[in-house]
C-alpha positions as CSV (number, residue, x, y, z in Angstrom):
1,X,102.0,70.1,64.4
2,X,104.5,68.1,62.5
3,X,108.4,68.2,63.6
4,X,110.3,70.7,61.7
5,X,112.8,69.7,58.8
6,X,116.0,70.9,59.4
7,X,116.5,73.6,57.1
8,X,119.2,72.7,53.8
9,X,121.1,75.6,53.5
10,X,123.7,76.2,56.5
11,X,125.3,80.0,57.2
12,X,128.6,79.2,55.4
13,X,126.3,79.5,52.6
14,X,124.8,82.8,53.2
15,X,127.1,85.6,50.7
16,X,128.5,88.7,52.6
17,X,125.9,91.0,50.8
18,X,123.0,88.5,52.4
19,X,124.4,88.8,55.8
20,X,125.1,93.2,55.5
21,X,121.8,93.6,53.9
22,X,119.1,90.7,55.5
23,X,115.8,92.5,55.0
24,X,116.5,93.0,50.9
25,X,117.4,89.5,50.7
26,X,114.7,87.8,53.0
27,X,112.1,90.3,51.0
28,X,113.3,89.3,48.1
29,X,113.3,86.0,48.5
30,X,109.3,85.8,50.2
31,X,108.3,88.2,47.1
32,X,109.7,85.4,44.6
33,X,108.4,82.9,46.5
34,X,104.8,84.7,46.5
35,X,105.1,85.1,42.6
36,X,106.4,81.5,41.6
37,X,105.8,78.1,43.2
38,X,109.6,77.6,41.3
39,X,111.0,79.3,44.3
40,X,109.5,77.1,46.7
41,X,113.1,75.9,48.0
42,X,114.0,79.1,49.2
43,X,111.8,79.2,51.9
44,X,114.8,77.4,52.7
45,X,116.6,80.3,53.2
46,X,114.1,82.6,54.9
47,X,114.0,79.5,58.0
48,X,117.2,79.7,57.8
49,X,117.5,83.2,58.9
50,X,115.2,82.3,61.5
51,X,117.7,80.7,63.4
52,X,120.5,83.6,62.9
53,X,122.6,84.1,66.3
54,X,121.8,88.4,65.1
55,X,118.6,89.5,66.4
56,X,118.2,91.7,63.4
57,X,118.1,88.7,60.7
58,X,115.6,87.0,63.3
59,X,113.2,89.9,63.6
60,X,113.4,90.3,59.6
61,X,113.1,87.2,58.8
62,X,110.2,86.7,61.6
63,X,108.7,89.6,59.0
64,X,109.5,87.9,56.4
65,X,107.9,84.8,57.2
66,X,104.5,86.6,58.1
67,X,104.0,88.0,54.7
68,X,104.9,84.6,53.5
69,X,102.6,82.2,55.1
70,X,99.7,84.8,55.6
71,X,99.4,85.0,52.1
72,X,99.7,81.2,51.1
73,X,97.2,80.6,54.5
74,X,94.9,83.2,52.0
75,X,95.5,81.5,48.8
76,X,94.9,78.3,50.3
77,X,98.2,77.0,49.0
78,X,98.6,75.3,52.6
79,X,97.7,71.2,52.9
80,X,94.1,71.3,54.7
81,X,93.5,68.2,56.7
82,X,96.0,65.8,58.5
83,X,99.3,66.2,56.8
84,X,101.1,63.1,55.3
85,X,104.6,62.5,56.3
86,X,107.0,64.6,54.0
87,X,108.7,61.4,53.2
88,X,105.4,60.1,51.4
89,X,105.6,63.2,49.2
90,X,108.6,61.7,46.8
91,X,106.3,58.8,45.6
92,X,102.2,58.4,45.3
93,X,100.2,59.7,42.6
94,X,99.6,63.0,44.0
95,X,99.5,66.1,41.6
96,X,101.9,68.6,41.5
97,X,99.8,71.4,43.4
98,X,99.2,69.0,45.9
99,X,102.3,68.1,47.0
100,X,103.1,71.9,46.8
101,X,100.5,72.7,49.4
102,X,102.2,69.2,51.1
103,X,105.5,71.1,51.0
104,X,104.3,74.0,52.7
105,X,102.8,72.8,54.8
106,X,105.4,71.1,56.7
107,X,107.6,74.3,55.9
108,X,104.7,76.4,57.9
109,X,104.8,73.6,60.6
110,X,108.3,74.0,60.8
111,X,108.4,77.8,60.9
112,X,105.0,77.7,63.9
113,X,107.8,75.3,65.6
114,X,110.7,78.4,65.5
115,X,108.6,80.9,66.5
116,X,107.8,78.8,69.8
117,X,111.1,78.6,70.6
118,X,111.7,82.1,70.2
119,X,109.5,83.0,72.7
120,X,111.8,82.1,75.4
121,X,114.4,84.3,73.5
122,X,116.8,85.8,75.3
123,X,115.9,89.0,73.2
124,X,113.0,90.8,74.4
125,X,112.3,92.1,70.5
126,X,112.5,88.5,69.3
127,X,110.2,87.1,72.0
128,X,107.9,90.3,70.9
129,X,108.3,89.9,67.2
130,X,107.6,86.1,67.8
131,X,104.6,86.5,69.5
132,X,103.1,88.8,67.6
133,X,103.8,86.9,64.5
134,X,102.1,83.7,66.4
135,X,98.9,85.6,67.2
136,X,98.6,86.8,63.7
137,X,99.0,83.3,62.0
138,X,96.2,82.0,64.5
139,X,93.9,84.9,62.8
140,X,95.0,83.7,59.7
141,X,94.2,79.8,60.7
142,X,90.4,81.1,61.9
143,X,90.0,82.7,58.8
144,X,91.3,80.3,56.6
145,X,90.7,76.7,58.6
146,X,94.0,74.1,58.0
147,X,91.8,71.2,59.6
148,X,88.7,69.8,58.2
149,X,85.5,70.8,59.8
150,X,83.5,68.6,61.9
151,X,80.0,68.6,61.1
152,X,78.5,69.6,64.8
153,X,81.1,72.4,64.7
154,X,80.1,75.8,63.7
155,X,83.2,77.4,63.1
156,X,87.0,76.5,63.2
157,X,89.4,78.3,65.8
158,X,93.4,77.6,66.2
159,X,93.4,75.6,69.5
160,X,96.5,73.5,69.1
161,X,98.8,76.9,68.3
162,X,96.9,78.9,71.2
163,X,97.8,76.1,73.6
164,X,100.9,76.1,72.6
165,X,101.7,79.9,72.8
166,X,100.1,79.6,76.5
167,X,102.6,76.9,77.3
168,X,105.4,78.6,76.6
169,X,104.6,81.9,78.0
170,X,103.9,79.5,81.6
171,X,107.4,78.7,82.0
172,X,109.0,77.4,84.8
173,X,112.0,78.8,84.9
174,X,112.0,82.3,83.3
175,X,109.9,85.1,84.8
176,X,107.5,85.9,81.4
177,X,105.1,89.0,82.8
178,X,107.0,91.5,80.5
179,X,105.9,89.2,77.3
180,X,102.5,88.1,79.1
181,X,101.5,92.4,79.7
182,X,102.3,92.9,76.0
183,X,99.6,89.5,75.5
184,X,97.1,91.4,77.3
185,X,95.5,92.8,74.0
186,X,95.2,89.8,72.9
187,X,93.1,88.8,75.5
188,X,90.3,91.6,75.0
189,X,88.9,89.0,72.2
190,X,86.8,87.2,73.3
191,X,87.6,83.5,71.8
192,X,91.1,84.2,72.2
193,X,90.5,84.7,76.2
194,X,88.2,81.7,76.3
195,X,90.7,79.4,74.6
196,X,93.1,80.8,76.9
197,X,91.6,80.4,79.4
198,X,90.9,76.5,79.0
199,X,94.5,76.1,77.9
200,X,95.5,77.9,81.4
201,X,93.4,75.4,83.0
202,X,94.8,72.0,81.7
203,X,98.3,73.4,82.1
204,X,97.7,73.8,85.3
205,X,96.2,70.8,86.2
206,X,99.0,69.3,84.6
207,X,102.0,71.0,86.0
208,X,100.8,70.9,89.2
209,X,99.7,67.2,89.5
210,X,103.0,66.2,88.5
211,X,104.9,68.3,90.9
212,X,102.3,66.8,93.5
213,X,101.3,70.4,94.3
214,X,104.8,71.4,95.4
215,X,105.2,75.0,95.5
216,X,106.9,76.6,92.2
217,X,107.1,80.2,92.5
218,X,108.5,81.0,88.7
219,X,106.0,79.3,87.2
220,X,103.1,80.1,89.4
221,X,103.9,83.8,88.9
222,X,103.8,83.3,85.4
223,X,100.1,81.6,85.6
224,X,98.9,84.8,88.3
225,X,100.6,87.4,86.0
226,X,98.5,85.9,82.7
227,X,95.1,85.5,85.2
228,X,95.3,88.6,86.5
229,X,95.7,89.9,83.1
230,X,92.3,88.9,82.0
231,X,89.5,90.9,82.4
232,X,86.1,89.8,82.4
233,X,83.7,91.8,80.9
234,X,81.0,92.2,83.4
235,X,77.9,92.5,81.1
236,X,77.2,89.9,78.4
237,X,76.0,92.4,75.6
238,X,79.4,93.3,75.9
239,X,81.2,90.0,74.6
240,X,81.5,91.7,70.5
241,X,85.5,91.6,69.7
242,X,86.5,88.2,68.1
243,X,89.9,87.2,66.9
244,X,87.2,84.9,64.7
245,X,84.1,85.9,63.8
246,X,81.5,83.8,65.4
247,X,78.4,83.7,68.0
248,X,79.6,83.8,71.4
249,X,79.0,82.0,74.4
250,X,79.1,84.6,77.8
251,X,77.7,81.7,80.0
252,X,80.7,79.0,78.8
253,X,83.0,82.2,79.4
254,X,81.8,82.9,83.0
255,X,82.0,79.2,84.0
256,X,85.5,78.8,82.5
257,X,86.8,81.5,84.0
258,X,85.6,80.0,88.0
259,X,86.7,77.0,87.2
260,X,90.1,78.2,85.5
261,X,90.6,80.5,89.2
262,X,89.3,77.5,91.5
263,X,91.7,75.3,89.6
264,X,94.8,77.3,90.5
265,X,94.0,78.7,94.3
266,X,93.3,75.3,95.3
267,X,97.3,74.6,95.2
268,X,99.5,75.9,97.4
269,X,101.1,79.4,96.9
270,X,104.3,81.1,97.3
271,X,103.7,83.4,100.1
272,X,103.9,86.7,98.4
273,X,101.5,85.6,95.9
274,X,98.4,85.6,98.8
275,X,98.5,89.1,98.8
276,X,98.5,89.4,95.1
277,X,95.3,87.6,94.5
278,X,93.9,89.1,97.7
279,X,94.1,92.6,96.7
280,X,92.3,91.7,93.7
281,X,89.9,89.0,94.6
282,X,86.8,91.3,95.0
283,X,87.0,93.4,92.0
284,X,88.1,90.9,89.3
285,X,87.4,87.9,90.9
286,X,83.9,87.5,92.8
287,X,81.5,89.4,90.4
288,X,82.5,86.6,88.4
289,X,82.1,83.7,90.0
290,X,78.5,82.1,90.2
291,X,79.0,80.5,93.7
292,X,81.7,83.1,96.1
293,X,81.6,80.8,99.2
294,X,83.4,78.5,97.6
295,X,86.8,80.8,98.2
296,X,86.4,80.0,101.8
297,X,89.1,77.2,101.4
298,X,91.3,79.7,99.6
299,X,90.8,82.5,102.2
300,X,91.3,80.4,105.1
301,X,94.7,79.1,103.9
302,X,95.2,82.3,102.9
303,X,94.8,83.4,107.2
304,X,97.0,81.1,108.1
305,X,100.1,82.4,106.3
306,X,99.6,85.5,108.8
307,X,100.3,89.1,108.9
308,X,98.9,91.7,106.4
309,X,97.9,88.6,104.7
310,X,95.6,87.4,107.5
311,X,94.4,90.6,107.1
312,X,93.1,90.7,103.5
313,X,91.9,87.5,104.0
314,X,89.3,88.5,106.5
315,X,88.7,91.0,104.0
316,X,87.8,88.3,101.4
317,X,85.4,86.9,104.6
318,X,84.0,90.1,105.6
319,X,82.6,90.1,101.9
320,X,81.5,86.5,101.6
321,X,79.5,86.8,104.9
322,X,77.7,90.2,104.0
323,X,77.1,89.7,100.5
324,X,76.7,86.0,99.9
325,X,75.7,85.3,103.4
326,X,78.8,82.9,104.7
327,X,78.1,81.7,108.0
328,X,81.7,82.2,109.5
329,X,81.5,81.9,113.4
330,X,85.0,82.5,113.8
331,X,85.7,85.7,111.6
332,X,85.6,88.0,115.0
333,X,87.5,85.0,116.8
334,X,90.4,85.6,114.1
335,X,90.1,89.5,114.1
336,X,90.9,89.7,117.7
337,X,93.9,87.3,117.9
338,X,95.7,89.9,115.0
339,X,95.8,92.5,117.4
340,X,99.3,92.2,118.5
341,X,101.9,95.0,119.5
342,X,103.2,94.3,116.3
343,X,100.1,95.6,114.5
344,X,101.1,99.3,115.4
345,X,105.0,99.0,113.5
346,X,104.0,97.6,110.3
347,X,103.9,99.6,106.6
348,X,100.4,98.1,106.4
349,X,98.8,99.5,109.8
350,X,96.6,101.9,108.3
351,X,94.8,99.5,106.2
352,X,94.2,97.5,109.3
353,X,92.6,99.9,111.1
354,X,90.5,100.9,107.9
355,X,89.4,97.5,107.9
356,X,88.9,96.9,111.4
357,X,86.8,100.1,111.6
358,X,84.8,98.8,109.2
359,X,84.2,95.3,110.4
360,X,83.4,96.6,114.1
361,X,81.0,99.5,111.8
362,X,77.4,97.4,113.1
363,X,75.5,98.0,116.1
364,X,74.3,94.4,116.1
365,X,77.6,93.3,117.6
366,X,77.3,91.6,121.0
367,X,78.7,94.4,123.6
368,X,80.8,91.5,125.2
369,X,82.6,91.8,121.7
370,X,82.8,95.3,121.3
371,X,84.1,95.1,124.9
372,X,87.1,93.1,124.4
373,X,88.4,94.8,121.0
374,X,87.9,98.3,123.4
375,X,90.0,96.7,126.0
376,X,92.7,95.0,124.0
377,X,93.5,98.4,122.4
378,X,93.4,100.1,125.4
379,X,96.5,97.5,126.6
380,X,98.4,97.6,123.6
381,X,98.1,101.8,123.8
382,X,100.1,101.3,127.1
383,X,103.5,100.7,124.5
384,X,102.3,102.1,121.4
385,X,103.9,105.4,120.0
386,X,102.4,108.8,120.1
387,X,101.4,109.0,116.4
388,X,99.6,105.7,116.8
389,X,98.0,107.1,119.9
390,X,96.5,109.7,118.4
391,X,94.4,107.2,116.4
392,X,93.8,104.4,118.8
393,X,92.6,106.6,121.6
394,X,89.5,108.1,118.9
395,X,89.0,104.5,118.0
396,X,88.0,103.3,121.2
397,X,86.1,106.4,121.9
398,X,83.6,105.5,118.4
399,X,83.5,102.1,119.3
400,X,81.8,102.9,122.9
401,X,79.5,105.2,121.2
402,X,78.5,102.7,118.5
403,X,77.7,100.3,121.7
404,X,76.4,103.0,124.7
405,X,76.4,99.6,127.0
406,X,80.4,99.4,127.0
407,X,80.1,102.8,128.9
408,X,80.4,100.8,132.1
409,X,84.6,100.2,131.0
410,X,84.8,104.2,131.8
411,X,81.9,104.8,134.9
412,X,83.2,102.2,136.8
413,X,83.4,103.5,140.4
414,X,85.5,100.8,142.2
415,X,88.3,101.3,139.3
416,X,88.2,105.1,140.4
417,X,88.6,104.5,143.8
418,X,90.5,101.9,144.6
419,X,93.2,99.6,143.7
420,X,91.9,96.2,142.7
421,X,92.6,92.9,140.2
422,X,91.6,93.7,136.3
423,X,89.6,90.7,136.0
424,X,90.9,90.8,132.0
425,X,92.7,88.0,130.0
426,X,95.0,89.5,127.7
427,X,96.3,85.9,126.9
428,X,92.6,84.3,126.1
429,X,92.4,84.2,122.6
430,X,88.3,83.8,122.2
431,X,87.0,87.5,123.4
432,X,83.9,85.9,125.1
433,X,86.4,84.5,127.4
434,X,88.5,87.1,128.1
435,X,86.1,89.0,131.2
436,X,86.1,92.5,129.4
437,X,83.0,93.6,130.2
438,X,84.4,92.8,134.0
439,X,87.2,95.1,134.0
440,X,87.4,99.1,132.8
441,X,89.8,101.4,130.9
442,X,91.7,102.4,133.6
443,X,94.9,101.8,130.8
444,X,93.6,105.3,129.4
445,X,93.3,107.0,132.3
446,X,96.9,106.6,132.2
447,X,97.5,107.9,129.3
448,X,96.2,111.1,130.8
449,X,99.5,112.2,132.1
450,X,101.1,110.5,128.9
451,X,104.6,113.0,128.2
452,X,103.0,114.4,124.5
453,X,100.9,116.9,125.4
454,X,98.5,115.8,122.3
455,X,98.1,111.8,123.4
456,X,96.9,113.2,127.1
457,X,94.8,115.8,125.5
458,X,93.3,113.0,123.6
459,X,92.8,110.7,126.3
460,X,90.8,113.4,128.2
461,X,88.0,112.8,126.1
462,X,86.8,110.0,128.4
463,X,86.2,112.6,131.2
464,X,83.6,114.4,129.3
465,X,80.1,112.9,128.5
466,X,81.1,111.5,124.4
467,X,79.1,113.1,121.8
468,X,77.0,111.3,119.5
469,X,79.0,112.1,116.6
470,X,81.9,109.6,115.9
471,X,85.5,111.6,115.9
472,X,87.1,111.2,112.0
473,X,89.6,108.9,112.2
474,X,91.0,108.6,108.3
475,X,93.4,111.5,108.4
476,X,94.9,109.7,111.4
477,X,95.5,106.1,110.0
478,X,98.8,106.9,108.3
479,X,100.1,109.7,110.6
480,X,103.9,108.8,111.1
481,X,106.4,110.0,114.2
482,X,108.1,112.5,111.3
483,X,104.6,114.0,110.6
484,X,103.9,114.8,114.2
485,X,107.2,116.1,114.9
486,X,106.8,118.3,111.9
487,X,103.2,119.4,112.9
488,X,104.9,120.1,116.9
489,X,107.6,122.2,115.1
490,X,105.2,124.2,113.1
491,X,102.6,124.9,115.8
492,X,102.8,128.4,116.6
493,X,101.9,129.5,120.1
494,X,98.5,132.3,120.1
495,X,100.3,133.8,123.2
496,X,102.8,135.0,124.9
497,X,104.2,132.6,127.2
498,X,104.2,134.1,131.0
499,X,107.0,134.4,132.9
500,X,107.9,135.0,136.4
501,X,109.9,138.0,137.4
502,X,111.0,139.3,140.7
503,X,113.3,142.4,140.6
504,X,116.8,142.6,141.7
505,X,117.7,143.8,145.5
506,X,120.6,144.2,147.7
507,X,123.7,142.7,145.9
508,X,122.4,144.3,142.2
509,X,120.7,147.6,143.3
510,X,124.2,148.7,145.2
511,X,125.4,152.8,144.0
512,X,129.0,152.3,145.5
513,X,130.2,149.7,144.2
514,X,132.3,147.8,141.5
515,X,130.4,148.1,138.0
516,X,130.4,144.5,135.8
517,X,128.7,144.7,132.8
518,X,127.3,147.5,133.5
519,X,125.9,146.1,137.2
520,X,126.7,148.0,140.5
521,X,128.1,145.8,143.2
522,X,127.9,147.3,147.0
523,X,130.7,146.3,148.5
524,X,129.3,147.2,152.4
């Protein structure tokens, strides 16, 4: 797009009754304008409230400008082609219409070049009103085509001005995801998300390499809140709403869209932003990506950042090996080294334990495995708290029925009977090292005589043969301290509770003595 021409006519100009009443004058002025190319100059005017310090002459004349230039894109009273420079207009034998459509051109340029600006308004309607007004000009343009036609292309569509609306909404310095969620429905067409989508890309690519891949948490935000915002349609029938009309092209979609997401997780994050993509990585991410295992960089670096992070990233893992058969030795190797004391304080413990139920789900595990998870927990229970107790103990309990071979950790008759060394290695990070399978679960006999009646009921359970049906442990996962206070409070006892009585002799059975309280003292 051209630069814009400073507009001619300054406020000192503008009468009191433009500035009180805006919308009748910037409609009146577009409508003459419409009906007479005489008017032409006062587009002049209509810029010129375009750059009004009052948001309500900027939204009217926003308006104003919409109706103007939507109806001269229709006409075809807009230059088509490369556009001269306006100071070529004044000479040249060029007829009159022409260097009309010249004029207006570079008026329209100008007026695309406002409206860009405005989208890092400071006023939320402006930025809205901007936006909107961009998106509908970029219809306009794929209707009504400003640049000539190549021959191998089969229709025209308004890259330059979508690249530019996506640059502006990826700022680096202002936080954009109220004006990107209101973008959104622009992004249920499909050329406008393609084109997005490319423009996402380069910017990217761009941005990035510059900053040498240096963390930049505004503007990185912006790119996940516009990513995250588009949503892939997941059969290719489906690809039928087009800002422009045209055939479309599912299998370019589906490749842009990997590479668009490959592009930006293969930079460095700001740490809360791992989570963000992680809690969305299998729904709106995978299905669409031809070749998964190629996230296994991303997840990886994603582990490393640590807590409920780690977590979702062995998520990510736990799907890549089962469903796009990752070989990933070390997936167990990292599960075991989360579980920390820690694990049982955090907001985000009953998603571990969700997780790690479900990853220790398969009776294919080695039992030397099985064995060490069984007795790390059983060590951590030694300092966990009773509502986390309650859950732990029945975990350990389903993982020895799942593997009847780690019954040997309960039926071990030397850890009965006498005192002896636990052969164990709580500090060995890789669980084939750690000599589970040598020791027992003497940590839970101890919890047997644990002070809440509930945690040493629980812990019985080892002293009875285990059924083969696995105790329900989801109602469990997010029971707090409050919740099991409240439940202790509540419980109401069947019976009576016994108590001993022995009747009163001697000193409270005397006849002659002092009465207190209606008691007979003897006094002999």
């Amino acid at each position: 797009m051209a630069a814009s021409k400073r507009c001619n006519v300054s406020s000192e100009n503008l009468t009191v009754n433009d500035v009180k009443t805006p919308k009748i004058d910037i409609n009146g002025k577009v409508d003459l304008i419409i009906q007479s190319k005489k008017h032409a100059n006062d587009v002049f005017d209509v810029l010129e409230y375009l750059q009004s310090e009052k948001e309500k002459n900027v939204v009217c004349a926003i308006d104003g400008c919409t109706k103007l230039f939507s109806t001269l894109l229709e006409r075809g009273e807009l230059y088509v082609g490369k556009l001269p420079k306006e100071e070529l207009l004044i000479g040249g034998d060029r007829s009159a219409d022409e260097k009309y459509c010249m004029f207006m051109r570079h008026r329209y340029n100008g007026c695309l070049e406002l409206l860009l600006e405005h989208i890092s308004h400071e006023s939320y309607q402006i930025k809205e009103s901007a936006l909107c007004a961009l998106m509908q000009f970029a219809s306009m343009e794929g209707k009504f085509p400003l640049q000539d036609l190549d021959w191998s292309e089969h229709y025209s569509f308004p890259r330059e001005l979508i690249q530019a609306v996506v640059e502006r909404l990826l700022s680096q310095n202002e936080d954009m995801a109220l004006l990107i969620s209101r973008f959104q429905e622009y992004l249920d067409m499909e050329d406008v998300r393609y084109y997005v989508m490319s423009s996402v890309r380069d910017n990217v690519g761009r941005v990035m390499d510059k900053t040498k891949g240096a963390v930049m948490p505004i503007y990185q935000n912006n790119v996940f809140t516009l990513l995250s915002n588009i949503n892939m349609p997941s059969q290719e029938s489906e690809l039928t709403n087009y800002l422009v009309k045209q055939e479309g092209q599912p299998a370019e979609h589906k490749r842009t869209f990997e590479r668009l997401w490959l592009g930006f997780l293969k930079y460095k994050l700001p740490s809360n932003m791992y989570k963000k993509v992680l809690v969305i990585l299998h729904d709106s991410i995978l299905p669409h990506i031809s070749n998964p295992t190629l996230m296994i960089d991303f997840l990886t670096a994603a582990y490393d950042v640590g807590g409920a992070i780690s977590l979702l990233a062995l998520n990510g893992l736990f799907v890549l090996i089962h469903q796009h058969n990752l070989d990933y030795p070390d997936f167990y190797k990292k599960l075991y080294s989360l579980l920390e004391p820690s694990v049982f304080h955090v907001k985000y413990r009953a998603r571990f334990f969700h997780l790690a139920n479900l990853f220790l789900s398969s009776t294919h595990l080695p039992v030397y495995l099985v064995a060490a998870f069984a007795k790390r927990l059983s060590r951590l229970a030694l300092t966990a708290p009773p509502a986390v107790l309650l859950m732990v103990l029945p975990f350990i309990c389903n993982l020895i029925r799942r593997h009847p071979a780690c019954r040997v950790l309960i039926h071990r008759p030397s850890a009965a009977d006498e005192a002896c060394d636990d052969p164990y290695l709580m500090e060995e990070e890789d669980p084939s090292q750690c000599h589970a399978l040598e020791s027992s679960l003497w940590e839970i006999q101890t919890l047997q005589k644990h002070y809440h009646p509930d945690v040493a009921t629980a812990a019985m359970a080892i002293n009875k043969p285990l059924s083969q049906q696995e105790d329900a442990i989801s109602e469990l996962l997010e029971l707090s301290t409050y919740e099991l206070m409240e439940r202790d409070l509540k419980h109401k006892q069947s019976k009576t509770v016994p108590l001993e009585f022995d009747p009163a002799t001697q000193l409270l059975q005397g006849s002659g003595g002092v009465g207190v309280l209606g008691l007979n003292f003897s006094l002999e």
